[in-house]
RORODREN-476176 format. One record per residue (C-alpha): residue in one letter; x, y, z. Coordinates in steps of 0.2 Angstrom, whole numbers. Each point is the difference from the previous one (the first is absolute). Layout:
<rs>
- A;X;Y;Z
...
</rs>
This chain:
<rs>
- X;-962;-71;-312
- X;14;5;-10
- X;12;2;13
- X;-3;-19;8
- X;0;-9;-17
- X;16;9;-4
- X;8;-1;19
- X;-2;-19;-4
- X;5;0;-15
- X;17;9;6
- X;3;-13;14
- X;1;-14;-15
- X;12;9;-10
- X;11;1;16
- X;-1;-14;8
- X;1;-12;-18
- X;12;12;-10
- X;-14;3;-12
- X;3;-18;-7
- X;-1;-1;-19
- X;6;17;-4
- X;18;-1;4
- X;14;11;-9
- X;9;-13;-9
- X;-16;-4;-11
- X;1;6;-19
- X;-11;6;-13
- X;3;1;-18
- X;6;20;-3
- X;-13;6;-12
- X;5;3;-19
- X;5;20;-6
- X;10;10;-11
- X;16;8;9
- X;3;13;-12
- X;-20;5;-2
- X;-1;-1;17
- X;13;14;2
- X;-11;12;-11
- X;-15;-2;11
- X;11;3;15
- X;2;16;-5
- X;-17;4;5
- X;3;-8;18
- X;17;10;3
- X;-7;16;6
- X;-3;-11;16
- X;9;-14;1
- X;16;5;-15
- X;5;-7;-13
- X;10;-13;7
- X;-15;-4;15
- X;12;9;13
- X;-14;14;7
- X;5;14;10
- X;-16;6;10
- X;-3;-7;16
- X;-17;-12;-3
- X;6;-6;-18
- X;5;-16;-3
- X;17;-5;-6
- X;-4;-12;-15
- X;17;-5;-7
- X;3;-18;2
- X;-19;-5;6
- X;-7;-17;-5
- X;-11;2;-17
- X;-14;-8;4
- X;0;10;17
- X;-2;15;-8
- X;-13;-5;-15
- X;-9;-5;13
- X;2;17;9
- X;-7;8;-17
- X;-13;-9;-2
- X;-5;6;18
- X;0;16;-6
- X;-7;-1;-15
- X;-17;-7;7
- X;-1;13;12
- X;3;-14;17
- X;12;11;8
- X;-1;18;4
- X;11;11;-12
- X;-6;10;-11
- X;14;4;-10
- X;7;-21;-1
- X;-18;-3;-5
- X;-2;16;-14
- X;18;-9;-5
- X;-2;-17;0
- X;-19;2;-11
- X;12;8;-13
- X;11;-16;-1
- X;-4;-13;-14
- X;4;-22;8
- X;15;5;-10
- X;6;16;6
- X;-2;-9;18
- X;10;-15;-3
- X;9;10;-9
- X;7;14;13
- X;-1;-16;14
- X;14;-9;-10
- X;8;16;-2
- X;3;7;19
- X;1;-20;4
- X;16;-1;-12
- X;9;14;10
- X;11;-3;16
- X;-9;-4;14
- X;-3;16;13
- X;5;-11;15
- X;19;-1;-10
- X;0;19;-1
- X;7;10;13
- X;-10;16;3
- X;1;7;17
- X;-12;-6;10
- X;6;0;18
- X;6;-11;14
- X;-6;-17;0
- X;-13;-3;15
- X;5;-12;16
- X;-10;-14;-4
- X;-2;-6;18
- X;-3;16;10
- X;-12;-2;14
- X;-16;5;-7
- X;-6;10;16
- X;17;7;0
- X;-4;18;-6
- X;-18;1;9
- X;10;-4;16
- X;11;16;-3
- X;-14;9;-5
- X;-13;-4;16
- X;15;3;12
- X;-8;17;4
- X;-17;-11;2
- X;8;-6;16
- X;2;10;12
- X;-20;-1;-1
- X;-5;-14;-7
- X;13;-10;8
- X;11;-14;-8
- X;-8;-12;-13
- X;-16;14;1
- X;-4;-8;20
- X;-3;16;8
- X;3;1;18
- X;-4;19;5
- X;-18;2;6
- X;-10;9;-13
- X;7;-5;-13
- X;-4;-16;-12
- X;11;-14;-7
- X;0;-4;-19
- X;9;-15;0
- X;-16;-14;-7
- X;-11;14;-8
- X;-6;-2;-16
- X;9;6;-13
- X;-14;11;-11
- X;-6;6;19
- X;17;8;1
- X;1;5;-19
- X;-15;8;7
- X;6;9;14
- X;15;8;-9
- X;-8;4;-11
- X;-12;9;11
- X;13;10;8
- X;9;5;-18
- X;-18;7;-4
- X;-5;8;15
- X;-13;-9;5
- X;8;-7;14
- X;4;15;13
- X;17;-5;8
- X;13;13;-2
- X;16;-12;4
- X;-7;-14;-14
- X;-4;11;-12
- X;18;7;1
- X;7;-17;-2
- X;-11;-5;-14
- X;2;15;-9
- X;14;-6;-13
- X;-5;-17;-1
- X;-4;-7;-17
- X;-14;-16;-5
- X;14;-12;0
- X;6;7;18
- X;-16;-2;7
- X;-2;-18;-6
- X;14;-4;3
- X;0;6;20
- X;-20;-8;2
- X;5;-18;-7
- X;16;-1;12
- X;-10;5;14
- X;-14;-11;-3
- X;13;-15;-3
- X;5;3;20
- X;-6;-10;13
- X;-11;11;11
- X;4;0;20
- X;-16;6;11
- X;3;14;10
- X;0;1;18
- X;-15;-1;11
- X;-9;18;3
- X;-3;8;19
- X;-17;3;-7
- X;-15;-8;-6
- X;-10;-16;2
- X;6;-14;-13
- X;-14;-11;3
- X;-14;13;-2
- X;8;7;-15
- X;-6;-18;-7
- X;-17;6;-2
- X;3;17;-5
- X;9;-4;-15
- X;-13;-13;-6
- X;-5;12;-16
- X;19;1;-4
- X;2;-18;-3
- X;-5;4;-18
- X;12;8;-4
- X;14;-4;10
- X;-3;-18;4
- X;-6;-6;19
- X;20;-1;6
- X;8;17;-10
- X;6;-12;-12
- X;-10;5;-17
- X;5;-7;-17
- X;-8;17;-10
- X;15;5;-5
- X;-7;20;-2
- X;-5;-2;20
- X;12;2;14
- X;4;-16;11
- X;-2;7;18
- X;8;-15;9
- X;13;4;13
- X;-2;18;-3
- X;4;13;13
- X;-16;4;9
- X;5;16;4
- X;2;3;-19
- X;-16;-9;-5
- X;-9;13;11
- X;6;15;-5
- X;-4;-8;-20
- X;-19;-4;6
- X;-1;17;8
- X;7;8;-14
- X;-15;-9;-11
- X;-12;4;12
- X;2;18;1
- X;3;1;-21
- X;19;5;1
- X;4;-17;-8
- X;-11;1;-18
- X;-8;-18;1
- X;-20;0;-2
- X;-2;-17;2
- X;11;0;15
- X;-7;17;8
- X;-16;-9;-1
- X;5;-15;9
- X;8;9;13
- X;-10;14;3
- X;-10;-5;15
- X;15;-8;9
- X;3;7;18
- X;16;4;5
- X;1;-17;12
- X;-4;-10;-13
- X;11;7;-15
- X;16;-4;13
- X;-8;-17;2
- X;-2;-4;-16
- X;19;8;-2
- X;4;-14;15
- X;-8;-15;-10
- X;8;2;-14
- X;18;5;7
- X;-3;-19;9
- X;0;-11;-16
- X;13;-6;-7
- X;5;6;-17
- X;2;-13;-14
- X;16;0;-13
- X;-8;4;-19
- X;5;-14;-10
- X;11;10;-13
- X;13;-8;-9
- X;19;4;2
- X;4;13;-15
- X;13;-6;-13
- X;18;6;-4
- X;2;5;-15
- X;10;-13;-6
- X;-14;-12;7
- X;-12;10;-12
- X;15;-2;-15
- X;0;-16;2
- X;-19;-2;-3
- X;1;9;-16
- X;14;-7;-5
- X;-8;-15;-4
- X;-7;7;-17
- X;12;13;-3
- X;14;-7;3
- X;16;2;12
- X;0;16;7
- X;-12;5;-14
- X;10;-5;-16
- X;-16;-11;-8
- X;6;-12;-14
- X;-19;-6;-3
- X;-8;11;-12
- X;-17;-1;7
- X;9;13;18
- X;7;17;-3
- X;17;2;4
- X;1;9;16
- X;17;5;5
- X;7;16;-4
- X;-19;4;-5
- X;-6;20;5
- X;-1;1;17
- X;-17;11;-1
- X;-8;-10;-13
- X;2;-16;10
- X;-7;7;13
- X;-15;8;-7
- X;-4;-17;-9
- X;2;-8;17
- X;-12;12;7
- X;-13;-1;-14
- X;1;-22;1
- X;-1;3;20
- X;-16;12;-2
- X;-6;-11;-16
- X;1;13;-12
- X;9;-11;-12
- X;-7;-20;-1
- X;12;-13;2
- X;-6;-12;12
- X;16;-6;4
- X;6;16;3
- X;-13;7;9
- X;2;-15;12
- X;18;3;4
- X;-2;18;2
- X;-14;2;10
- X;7;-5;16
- X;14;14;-3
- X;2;17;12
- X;3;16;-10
- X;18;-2;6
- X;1;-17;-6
- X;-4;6;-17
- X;12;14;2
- X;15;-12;5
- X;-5;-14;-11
- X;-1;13;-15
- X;19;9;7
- X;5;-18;1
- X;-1;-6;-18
- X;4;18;-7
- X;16;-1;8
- X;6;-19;-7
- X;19;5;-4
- X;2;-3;-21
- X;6;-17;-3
</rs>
């Protein structure tokens, strides 16, 4: 339920530009000392220094950052909303003063995004999205065929599967329990974000079905895989996205997986039952039916560049991450790992921000790696 309020919430920050919290709208800066501010910093500079420029990969540079921002941030802390023990043990020692205060403080020093500190190329911002996972699945091809439509029999296409079915499936080779010496060869040294990655671009292909087979009766495969239709829809075309969508399959694939079931090879309960009493003509006539309909397209949005994403965020933070409204952190030349791990933490709602939860939700584990190398790298202006 969480998922769908938020999905729908995401589409209306996108599509309306998440009206009424543009970047050029001000709030008044809150009121603090400079120089007292500067004596409770001391007790922040083990992390983020003296002069808000931190060092550790994961802290936050605070040098420059709007005031009421980081009050805000403090107070957070303080009341325990936001996972982080040693912010929180801080913050409860902080006085309203000390926090305005130290706010006013890191606020009054030159703004990170103007200091230059080394933090790599800047990213193209219009790169094909797919562009990596299509160098990456290039191997994937000389099976799986172009686009993930296989056409070698006994082998079965990708392109149109669901995307946590094939999460599923790598990650059942990576941990053994999926018995296929080539796959698990090639899964081997892929990471969460390659496996994502390589399922959403394969489900975002339009699936082809595969060529007739030399055996087995379409027609009377209809009725043998009535108890199916439960799971994988009456035409192959299933909406669970956990379930495998068997329209357009290879048959000779499907009837190597069914036997595979049957016999316990394949570690399924609920599908060795079903199949378990299934003769021989009637598992290649069900493979037969099922090879026969046509697959349908998944309706999967195209991914966005990562200047598409910018150009999102930008509209509370600012050109290129460089926020004048004190309400949105400055992002450009922000750490690299600590933008990504706050992106993460709003993606998986560890942190509460609706807005922010919204926009990130729809991310990849890529995108949030780009998005995060993007603003990172913002030249010092």
């Amino acid at each position: 339920m969480r998922h769908t309020a938020l999905a729908i919430t995401a589409i209306g920050f996108i599509l309306a530009g998440a009206t009424g919290t543009g970047w050029a709208q001000q709030t008044a800066q809150p009121a603090g000392d400079v120089a007292a501010g500067k004596k409770v910093a001391e007790i922040c500079a083990s992390c983020h220094g003296l002069q808000g420029m931190s060092k550790a990969p994961g802290i936050p540079h605070l040098s420059g950052q709007h005031a009421p921002y980081l009050l805000k941030g403090l107070e957070i802390y303080t009341k325990g909303e936001r996972n982080a023990r040693t912010m929180h043990n801080t913050a409860e020692l902080l006085s309203e003063e000390d926090k305005a205060n130290v706010a006013a403080y890191y606020a009054s020093l030159k703004p990170f995004s103007e200091i230059p500190h080394g933090t790599g190329a800047p990213l193209p911002v219009d790169e094909d999205p797919f562009a990596a996972v299509r160098e990456a699945t290039a191997d994937c091809e000389g099976c799986h065929g172009e686009n993930g439509n296989a056409d070698i029999p006994g082998t079965p296409s990708l392109a149109g599967q669901h995307v946590t079915y094939l999460i599923d499936a790598l990650k059942s080779y990576q941990d053994g329990l999926r018995k296929d010496e080539d796959m698990q060869a090639f899964v081997e040294g892929l990471g969460s974000a390659d496996i994502e990655d390589m399922a959403y671009y394969y489900a975002a292909m339009a699936p082809k079905r595969a060529e007739p087979p030399a055996e087995g009766d379409a027609f009377a495969g209809r009725a043998v895989t009535a108890p199916c239709t439960g799971c994988h829809a009456d035409d192959g075309n299933n909406k669970d996205p956990k379930t495998p969508r068997l329209a357009g399959l290879d048959a000779e694939y499907l009837a190597v997986a069914v036997e595979a079931y049957r016999i316990g090879d394949r570690d399924h309960d609920v599908m060795r039952e079903a199949v378990s009493a299934l003769r021989e003509n009637e598992i290649k006539d069900m493979a037969a039916y099922y090879a026969s309909k046509e697959p349908k397209a998944l309706p999967i949005r195209k991914p966005l560049t990562i200047g598409e994403w910018a150009a999102r965020c930008n509209r509370c933070h600012g050109p290129a991450g460089r926020s004048t409204d004190s309400r949105f952190p400055i992002l450009a030349g922000q750490d690299e790992t600590y933008l990504s791990k706050t992106l993460r933490q709003y993606h998986g709602g560890d942190r509460s921000n609706p807005a922010m939860q919204a926009m990130s939700f729809l991310m990849a584990e890529s995108d949030i790696e780009k998005l995060a190398a993007y603003y990172a790298r913002q030249p010092a202006e």
